[in-house]
C-alpha positions as CSV (number, residue, x, y, z in Angstrom):
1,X,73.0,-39.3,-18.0
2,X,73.9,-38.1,-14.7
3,X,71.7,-38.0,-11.9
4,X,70.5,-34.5,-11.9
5,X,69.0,-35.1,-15.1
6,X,67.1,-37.6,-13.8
7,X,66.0,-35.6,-10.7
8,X,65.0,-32.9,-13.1
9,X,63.1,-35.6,-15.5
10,X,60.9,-37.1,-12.4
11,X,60.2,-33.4,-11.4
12,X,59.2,-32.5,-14.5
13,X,56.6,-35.3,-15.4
14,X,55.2,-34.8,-12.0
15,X,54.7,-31.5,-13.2
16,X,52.6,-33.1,-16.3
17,X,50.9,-34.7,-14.0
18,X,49.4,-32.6,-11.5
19,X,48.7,-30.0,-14.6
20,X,47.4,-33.2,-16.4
21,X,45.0,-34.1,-13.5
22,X,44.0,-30.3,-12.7
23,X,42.8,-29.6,-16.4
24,X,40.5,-32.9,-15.8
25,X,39.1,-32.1,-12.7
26,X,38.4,-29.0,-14.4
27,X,36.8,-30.6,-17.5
28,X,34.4,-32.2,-15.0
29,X,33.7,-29.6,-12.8
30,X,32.5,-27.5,-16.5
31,X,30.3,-30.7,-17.4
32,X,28.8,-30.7,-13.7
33,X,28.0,-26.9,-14.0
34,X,26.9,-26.8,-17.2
35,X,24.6,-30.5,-16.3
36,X,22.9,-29.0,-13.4
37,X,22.2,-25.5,-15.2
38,X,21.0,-27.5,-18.2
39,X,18.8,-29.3,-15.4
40,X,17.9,-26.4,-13.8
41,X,17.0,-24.8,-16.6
42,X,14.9,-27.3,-18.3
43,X,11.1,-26.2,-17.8
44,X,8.6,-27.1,-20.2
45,X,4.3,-27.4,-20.1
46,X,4.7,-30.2,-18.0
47,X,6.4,-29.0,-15.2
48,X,6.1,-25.3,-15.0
49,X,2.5,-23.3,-14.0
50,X,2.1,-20.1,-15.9
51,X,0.5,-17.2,-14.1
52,X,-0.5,-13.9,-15.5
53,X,-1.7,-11.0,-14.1
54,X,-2.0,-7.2,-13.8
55,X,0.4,-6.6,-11.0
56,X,4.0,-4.8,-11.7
57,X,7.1,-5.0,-9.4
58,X,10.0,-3.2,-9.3
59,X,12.0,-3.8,-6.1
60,X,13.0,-6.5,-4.3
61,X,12.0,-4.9,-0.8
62,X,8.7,-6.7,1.1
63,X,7.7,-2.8,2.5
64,X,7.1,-2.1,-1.4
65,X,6.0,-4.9,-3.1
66,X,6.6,-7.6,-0.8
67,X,2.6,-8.5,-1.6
68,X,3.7,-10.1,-5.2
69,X,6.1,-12.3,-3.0
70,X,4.2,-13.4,-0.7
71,X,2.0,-14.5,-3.8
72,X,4.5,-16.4,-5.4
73,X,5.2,-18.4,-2.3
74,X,8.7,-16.7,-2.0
75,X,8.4,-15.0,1.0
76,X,6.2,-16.0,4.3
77,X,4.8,-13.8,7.6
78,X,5.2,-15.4,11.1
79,X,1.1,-15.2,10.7
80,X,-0.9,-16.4,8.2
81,X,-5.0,-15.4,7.3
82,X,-7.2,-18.1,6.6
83,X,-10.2,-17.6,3.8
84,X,-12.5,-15.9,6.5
85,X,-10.1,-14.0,7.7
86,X,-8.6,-15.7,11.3
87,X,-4.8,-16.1,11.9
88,X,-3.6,-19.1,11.5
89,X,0.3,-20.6,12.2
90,X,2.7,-19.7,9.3
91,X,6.5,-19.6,10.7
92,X,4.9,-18.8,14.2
93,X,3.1,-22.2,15.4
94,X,1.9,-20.5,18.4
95,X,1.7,-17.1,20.0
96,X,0.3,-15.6,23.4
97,X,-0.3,-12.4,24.8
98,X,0.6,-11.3,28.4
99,X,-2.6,-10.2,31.0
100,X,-1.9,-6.3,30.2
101,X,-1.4,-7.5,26.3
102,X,1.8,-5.5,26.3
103,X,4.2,-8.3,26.3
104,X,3.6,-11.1,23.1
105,X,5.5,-14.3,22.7
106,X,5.8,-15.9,19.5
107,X,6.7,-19.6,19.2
108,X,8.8,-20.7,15.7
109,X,8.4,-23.9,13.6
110,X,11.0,-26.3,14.9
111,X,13.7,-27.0,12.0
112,X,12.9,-24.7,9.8
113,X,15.3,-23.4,7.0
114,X,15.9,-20.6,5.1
115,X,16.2,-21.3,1.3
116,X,19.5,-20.8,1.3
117,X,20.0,-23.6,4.0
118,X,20.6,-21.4,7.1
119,X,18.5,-21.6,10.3
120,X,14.6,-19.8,10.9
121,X,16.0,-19.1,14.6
122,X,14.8,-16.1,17.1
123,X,17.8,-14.0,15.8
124,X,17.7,-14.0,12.4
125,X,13.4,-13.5,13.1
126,X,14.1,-10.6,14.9
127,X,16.4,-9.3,12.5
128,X,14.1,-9.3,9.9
129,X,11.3,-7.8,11.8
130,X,13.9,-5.0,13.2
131,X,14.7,-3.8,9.5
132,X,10.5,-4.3,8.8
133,X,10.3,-1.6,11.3
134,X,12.2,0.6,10.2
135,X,10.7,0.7,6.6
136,X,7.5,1.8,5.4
137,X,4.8,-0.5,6.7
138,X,2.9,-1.8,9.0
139,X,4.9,-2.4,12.0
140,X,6.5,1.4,11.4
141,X,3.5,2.9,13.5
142,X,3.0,0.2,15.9
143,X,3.3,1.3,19.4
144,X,6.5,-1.3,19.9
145,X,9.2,-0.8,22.9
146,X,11.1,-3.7,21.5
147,X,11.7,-6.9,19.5
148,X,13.5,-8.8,21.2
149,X,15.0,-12.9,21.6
150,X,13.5,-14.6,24.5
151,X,15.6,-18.3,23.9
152,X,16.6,-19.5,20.1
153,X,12.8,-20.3,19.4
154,X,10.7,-17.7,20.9
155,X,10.6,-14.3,19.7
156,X,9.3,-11.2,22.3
157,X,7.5,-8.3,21.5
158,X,7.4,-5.8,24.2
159,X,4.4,-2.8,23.5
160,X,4.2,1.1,25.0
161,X,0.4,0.3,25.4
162,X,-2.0,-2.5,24.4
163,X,-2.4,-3.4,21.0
164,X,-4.6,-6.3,20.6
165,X,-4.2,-6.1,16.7
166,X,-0.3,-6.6,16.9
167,X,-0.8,-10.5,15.8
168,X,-2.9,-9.4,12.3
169,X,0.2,-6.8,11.8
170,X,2.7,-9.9,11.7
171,X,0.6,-11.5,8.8
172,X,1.3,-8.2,6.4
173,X,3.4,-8.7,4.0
174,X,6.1,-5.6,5.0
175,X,6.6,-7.9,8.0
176,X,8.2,-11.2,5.9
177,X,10.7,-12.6,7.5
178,X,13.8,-12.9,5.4
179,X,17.2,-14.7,6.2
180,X,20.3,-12.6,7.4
181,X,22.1,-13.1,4.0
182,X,19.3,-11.1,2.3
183,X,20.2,-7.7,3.3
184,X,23.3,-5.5,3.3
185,X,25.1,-4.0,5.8
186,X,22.0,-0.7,5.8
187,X,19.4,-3.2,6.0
188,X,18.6,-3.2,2.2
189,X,17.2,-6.0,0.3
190,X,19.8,-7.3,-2.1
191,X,18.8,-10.7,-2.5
192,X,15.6,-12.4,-1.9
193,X,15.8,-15.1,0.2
194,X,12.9,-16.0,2.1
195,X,12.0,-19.4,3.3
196,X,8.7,-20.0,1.4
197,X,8.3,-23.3,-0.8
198,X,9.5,-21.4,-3.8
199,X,13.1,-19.5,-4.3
200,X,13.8,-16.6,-6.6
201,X,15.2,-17.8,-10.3
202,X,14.7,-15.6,-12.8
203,X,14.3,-11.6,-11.4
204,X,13.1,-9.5,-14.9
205,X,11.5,-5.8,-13.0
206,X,8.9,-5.1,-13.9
207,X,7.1,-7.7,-15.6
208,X,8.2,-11.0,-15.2
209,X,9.7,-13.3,-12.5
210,X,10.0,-16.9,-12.0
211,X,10.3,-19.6,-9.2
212,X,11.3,-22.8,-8.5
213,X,10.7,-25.2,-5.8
214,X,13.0,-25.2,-2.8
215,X,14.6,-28.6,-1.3
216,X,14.9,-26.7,2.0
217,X,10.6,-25.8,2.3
218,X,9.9,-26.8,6.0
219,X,6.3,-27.2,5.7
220,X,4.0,-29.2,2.5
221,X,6.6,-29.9,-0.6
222,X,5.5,-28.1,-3.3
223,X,4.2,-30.8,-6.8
224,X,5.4,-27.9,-9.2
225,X,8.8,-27.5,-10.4
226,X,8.6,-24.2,-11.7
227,X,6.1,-21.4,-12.0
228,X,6.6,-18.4,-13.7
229,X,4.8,-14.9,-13.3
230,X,4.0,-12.4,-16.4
231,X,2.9,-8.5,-16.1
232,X,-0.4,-8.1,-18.0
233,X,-1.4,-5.0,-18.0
234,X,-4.2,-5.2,-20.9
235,X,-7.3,-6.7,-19.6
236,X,-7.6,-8.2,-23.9
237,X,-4.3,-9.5,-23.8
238,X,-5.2,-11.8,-20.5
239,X,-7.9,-13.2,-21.3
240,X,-6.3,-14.3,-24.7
241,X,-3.5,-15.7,-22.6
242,X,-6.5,-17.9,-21.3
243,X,-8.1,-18.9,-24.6
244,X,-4.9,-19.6,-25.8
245,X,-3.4,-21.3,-22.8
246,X,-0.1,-19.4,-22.7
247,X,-1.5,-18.8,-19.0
248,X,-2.8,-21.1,-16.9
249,X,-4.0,-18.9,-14.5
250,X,-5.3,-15.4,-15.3
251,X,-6.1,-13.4,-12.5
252,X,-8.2,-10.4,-12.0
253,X,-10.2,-10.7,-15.7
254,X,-12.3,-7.8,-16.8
255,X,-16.2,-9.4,-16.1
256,X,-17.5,-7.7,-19.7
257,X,-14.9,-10.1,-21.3
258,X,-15.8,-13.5,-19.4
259,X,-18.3,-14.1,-22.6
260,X,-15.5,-15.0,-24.4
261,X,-14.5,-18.0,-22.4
262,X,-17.8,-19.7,-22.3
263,X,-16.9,-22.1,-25.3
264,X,-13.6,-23.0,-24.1
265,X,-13.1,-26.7,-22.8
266,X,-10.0,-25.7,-21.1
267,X,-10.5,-23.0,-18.7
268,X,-13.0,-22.7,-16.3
269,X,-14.0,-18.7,-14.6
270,X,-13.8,-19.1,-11.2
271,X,-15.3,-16.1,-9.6
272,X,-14.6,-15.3,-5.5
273,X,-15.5,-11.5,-3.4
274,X,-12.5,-10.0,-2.1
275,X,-12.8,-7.2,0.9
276,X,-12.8,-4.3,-1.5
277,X,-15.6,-2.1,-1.8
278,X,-17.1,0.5,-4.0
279,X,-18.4,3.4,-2.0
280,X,-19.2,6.8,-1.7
281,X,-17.2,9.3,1.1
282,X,-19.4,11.5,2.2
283,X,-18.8,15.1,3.5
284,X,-20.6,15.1,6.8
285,X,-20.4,18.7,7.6
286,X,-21.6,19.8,4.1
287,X,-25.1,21.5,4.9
288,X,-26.8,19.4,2.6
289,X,-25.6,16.2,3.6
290,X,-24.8,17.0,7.5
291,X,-28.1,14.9,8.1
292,X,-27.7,10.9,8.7
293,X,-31.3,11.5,7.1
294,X,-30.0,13.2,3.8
295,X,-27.7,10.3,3.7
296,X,-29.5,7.7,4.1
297,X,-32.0,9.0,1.3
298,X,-28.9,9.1,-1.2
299,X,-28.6,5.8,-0.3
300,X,-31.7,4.8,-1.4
301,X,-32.1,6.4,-4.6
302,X,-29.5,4.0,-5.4
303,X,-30.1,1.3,-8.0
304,X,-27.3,-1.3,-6.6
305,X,-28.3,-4.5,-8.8
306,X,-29.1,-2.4,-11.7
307,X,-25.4,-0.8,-11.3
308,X,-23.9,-4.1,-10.4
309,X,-25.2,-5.7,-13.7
310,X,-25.2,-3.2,-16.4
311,X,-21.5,-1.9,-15.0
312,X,-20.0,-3.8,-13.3
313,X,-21.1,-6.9,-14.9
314,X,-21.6,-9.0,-11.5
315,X,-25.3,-8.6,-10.2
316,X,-24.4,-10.5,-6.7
317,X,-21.8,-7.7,-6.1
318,X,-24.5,-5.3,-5.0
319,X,-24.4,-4.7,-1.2
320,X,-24.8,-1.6,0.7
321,X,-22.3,-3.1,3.4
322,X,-18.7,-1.8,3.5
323,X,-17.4,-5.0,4.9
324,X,-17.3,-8.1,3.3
325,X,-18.3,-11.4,4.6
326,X,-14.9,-12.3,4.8
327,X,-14.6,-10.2,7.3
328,X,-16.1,-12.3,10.5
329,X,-18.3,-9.8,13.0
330,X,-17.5,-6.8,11.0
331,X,-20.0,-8.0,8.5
332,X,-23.7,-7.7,10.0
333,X,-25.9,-10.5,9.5
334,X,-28.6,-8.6,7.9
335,X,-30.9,-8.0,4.5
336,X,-29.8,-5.7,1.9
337,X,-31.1,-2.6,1.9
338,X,-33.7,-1.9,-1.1
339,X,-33.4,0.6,-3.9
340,X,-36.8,2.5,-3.0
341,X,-36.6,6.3,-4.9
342,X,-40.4,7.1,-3.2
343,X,-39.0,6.3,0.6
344,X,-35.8,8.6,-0.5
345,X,-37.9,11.4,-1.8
346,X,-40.2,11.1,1.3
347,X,-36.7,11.4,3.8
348,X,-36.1,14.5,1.8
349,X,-39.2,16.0,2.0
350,X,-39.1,15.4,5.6
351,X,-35.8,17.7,5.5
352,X,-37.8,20.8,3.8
353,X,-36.2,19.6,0.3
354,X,-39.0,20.2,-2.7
355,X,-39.2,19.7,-6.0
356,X,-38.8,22.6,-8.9
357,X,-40.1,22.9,-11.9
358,X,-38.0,21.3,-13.3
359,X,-37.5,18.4,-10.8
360,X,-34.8,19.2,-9.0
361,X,-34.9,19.7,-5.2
362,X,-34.6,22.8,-3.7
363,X,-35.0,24.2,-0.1
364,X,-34.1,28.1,0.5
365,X,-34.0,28.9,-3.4
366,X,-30.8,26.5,-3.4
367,X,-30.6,23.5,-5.5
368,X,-29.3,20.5,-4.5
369,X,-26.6,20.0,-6.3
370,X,-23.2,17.8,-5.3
371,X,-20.0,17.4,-7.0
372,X,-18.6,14.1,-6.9
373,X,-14.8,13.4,-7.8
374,X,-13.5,9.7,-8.8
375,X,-10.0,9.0,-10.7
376,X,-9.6,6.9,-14.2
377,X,-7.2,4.5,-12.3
378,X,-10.1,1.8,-12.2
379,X,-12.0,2.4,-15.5
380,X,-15.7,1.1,-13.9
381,X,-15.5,4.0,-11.3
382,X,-16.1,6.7,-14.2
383,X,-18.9,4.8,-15.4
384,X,-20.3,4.2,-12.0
385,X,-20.5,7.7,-11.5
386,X,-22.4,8.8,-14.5
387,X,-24.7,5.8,-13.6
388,X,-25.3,7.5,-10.3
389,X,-25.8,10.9,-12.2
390,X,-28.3,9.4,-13.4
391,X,-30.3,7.9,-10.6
392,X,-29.6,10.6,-8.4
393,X,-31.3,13.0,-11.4
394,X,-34.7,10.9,-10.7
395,X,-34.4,11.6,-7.0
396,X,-33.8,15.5,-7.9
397,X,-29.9,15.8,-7.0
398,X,-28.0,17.7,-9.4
399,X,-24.5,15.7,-9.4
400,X,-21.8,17.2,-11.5
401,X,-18.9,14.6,-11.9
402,X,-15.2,15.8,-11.5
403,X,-12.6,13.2,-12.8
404,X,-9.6,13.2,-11.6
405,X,-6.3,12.0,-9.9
406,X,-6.0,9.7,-6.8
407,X,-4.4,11.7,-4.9
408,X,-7.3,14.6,-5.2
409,X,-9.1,12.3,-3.0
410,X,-6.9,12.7,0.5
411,X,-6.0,16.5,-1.0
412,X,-9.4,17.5,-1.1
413,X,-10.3,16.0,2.1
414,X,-7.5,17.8,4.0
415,X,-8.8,21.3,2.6
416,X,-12.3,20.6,3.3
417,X,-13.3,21.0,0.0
418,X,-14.6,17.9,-1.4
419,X,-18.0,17.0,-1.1
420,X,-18.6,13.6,-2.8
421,X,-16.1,11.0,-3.5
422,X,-16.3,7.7,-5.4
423,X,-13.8,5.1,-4.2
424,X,-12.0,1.6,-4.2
425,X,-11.2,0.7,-0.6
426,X,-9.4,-1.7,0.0
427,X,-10.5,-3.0,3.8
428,X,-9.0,-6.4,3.5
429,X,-5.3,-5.0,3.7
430,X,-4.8,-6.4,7.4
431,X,-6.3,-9.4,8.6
432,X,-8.0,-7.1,11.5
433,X,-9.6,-4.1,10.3
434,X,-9.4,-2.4,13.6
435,X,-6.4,0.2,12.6
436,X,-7.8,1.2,9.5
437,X,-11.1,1.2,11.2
438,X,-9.9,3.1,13.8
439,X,-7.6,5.6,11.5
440,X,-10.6,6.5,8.7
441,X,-13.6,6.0,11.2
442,X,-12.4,7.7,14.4
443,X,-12.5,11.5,15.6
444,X,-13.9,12.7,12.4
445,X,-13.1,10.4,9.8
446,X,-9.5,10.8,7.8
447,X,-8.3,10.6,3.8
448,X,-10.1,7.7,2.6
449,X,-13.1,7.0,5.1
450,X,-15.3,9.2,7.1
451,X,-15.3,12.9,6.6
452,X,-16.3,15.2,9.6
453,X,-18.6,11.8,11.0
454,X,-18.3,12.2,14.9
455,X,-19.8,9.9,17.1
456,X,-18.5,9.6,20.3
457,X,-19.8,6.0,20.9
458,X,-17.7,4.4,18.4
459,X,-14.7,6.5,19.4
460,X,-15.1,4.6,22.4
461,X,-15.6,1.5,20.8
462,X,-12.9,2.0,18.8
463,X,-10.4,2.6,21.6
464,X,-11.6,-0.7,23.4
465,X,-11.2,-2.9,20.5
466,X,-7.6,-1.8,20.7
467,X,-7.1,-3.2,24.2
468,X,-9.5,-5.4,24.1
469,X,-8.8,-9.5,24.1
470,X,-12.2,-11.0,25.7
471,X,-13.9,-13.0,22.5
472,X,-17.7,-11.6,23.5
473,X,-16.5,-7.9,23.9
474,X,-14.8,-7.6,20.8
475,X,-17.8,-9.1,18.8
476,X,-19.8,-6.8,20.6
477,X,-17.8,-3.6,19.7
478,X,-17.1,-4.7,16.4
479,X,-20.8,-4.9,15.4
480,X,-21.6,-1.6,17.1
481,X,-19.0,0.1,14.9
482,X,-20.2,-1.8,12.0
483,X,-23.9,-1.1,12.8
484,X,-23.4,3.0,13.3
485,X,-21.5,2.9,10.2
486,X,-24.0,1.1,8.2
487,X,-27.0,3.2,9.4
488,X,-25.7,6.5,10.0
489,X,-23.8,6.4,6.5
490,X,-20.6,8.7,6.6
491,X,-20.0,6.6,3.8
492,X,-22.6,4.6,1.5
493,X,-21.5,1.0,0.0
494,X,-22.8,0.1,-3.9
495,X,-20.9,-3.1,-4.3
496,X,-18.3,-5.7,-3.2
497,X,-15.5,-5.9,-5.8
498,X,-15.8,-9.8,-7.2
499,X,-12.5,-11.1,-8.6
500,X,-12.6,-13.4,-11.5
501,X,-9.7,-15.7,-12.5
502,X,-9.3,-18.2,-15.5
503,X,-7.9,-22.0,-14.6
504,X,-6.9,-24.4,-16.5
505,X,-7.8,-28.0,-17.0
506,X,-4.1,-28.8,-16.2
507,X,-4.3,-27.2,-12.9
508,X,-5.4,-29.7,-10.2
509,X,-6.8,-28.3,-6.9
510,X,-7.4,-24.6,-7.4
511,X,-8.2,-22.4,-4.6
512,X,-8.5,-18.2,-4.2
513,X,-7.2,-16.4,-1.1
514,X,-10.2,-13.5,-0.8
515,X,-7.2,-11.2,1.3
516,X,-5.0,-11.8,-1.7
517,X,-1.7,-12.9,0.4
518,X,-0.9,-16.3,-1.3
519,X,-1.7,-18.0,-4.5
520,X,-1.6,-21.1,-2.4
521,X,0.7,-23.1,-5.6
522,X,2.3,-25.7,-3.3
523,X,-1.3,-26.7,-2.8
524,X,-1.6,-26.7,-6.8
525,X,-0.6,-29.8,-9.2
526,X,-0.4,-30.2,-12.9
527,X,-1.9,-32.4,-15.3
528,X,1.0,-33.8,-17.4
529,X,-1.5,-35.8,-19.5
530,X,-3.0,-32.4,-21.0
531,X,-1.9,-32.1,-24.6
532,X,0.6,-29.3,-24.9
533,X,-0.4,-26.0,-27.2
């Protein structure tokens, strides 16, 4: 054999041989894979939490639905909102405000990581909160000059004008802060990466989603591998996802159904208010409710408790104060207000109103008679209304009920037209009230607060709560704007919305967030000793 043909063996078994060790090194890199998916992917009882409620999603973007998110523990705010209602550090550990409160400085966690490994710096923070401004949400109106980086750990926000509630605006969730790799080149969301103790697994729009626990969490390690969210939209089919312990938690369960989870062993009703409140808008111009006297005698012709139990299934909800305790000074530290129907008719006498025969009020051969308009989005308001019908009837208002669409309720405002509206408002939606306050209570009122309600005091209060950053002044305004609002009655509370969630035995140190922002599941553990169903 000559000795080319050797040459040309050698050469071709070392061929054999790098193919030989190639398709093994493949082999193993297809066991790894398919090892850690099998790992990833092995949830069962024991190590995943089950969650269920009525909430869809349907984009990835934090200015839409970025509230699910923060939920889930996926996402997190440079603030955070503690159960009554102050900031607290989340990826900001401290931040200060310059003497004019124009200029605010925001200190970040030291070493803290993105979940996909990359650093929580001053850049990629004011990235995030660039693209957060220009997106529906909070930050869009804010009177901001610029967001800018101070050194790699300090973030600087520079204002046109004084805006004391810039800090409660951070703690939104359309302001999460999300790393650089989770957004394309115009700014959209295309992957959800966050730096929460939970990252994105399982994305199914619009009803379910699930999470697992992130190696990278800077903060408290979450106990729970994996915790999975499902769209109920059925008030029955939640709370049989609690009696049957498919869920383990079941938020936001309809109070006429708690009955039938009094027998079970395994799930406990936990029951907490939340800063939403049924109330009445009122139209302050009308002629027969232009009076704070008028008002005030509506107010007492109503049967709260009576409306809070039969309805609404909650008798504690009754209150006749739009804010919730939650909410620090804007809450006033007071008795509730009585129903009393013979101080009510005496108000109205007062006014020149008198009785028919047939018992309804009249003054100038007109009868007093008010249309209220409510929407079927929240199926207790309809019922609400026709239990004010009712008590109103006794007092000798004629109230005709009109139901109909949300969005009748800022339409009908804008053209003057509406008279009486019943409403859920929201008031928890920022930490400080003071912009919503200031855009539904000031110069007249706006869609879904006051309604031609002018009072130049609170204007003024208003404004200075927006500048203001001395502690005693702000408490001061605060319960002046509360105070007018409560006894001048542009708008008229009947109850504080109650929220009532079904836990699990297996789920070891429960707690509620009143502002809704967090389901607080890295503070959560599971029982793996509970028997599985």
């Amino acid at each position: 054999m000559t000795e080319l043909s050797y040459i040309a063996i050698r050469h071709k078994k070392r061929r054999v041989k790098v193919l030989l060790a190639s398709a093994i090194s493949l082999l193993l890199c297809l066991i790894f894979i398919l090892f850690n998916q099998a790992t990833d992917n092995q949830q069962n009882k024991s190590n995943t939490l089950s969650i269920s409620g009525p909430w869809e999603f349907t984009s990835l973007e934090p200015s839409k639905q970025g509230y699910i998110y923060t939920r889930m523990n996926i996402i997190e705010t440079l603030l955070n909102v503690d159960e009554k209602g102050k900031l607290t550090p989340g990826l900001a550990s401290k931040w200060q405000a310059s003497e004019d409160q124009k200029t605010w400085l925001f200190t970040l966690q030291e070493n803290a990581l993105f979940q996909d490994g990359s650093p929580i710096d001053a850049t990629s923070v004011v990235n995030a909160l660039t693209i957060a401004q220009g997106k529906h949400g909070v930050l869009n109106k804010a009177p901001i000059l610029h967001i800018s980086v101070r050194n790699k750990q300090q973030v600087e926000i520079a204002l046109t004008q004084a805006h004391v509630v810039l800090p409660a605006l951070l703690a939104h969730y359309s302001t999460a802060i999300l790393a650089p790799s989770a957004y394309d080149l115009t700014g959209k969301v295309t992957r959800l990466i966050g730096s929460g103790p939970y990252l994105l697994d399982d994305f199914q729009p619009p009803h379910k989603l699930s999470v697992k626990a992130s190696l990278n969490y800077w903060g408290k390690k979450p106990s729970i591998e994996h915790v999975r969210y499902l769209t109920g939209h059925r008030a029955e089919s939640r709370i049989l996802q609690a009696k049957s312990g498919d869920a383990d938690i079941v938020y936001s369960l309809n109070a006429a159904m708690l009955e039938q989870l009094k027998n079970s062993d395994n799930v406990a009703v936990h029951t907490a208010a939340i800063p939403r409140t049924l109330l009445l808008k009122l139209n302050a111009a009308h002629p027969f409710l232009a009076s704070a006297q008028a008002r005030q005698a509506l107010s007492l012709a109503i049967d709260r408790s009576s409306i809070a139990k039969q309805v609404l299934h909650v008798e504690e909800a009754a209150n006749d104060q739009i804010f919730a305790e939650s909410m620090g000074d804007w809450h006033l530290q007071q008795r509730q207000e009585n129903y009393n129907l013979k101080k009510a008719a005496n108000l109205l006498t007062a006014l020149s109103w008198k009785k028919d025969d047939q018992g309804w009020l009249v003054k100038a051969q007109q009868r007093f008679q008010l249309t209220l308009i409510t929407y079927a989005d929240r199926p207790e308001l309809t019922s609400v209304a026709t239990a004010l019908q009712a008590q109103w009837r006794q007092l000798g208002v004629d109230l005709k009920i009109n139901i109909t669409n949300s969005s009748m309720i800022p339409s009908s405002h804008a053209d003057n037209s509406l008279e009486v509206a019943l409403i859920a408002r929201n008031l928890g939606v920022i930490a400080n009230p003071i912009s919503l306050v200031a855009n539904e209570y000031a110069n007249g009122g706006n869609d879904w607060g006051a309604m031609n309600w002018f009072n130049p005091e609170v204007d003024k209060a208003i404004a200075r709560l927006s500048a203001e950053s001395n502690p005693k002044q702000v408490a001061l305004d605060t319960q002046f704007i509360a105070s007018a609002i409560y006894q001048q009655k542009p708008v008229i509370a009947i109850a504080h919305y109650q929220q009532h969630n079904a836990v699990n035995s297996r789920v070891k140190h429960y707690k509620f967030d009143p502002f809704l922002r967090d389901y607080l599941i890295n503070q959560m553990e599971l029982d793996d000793h509970v028997a599985t169903h």
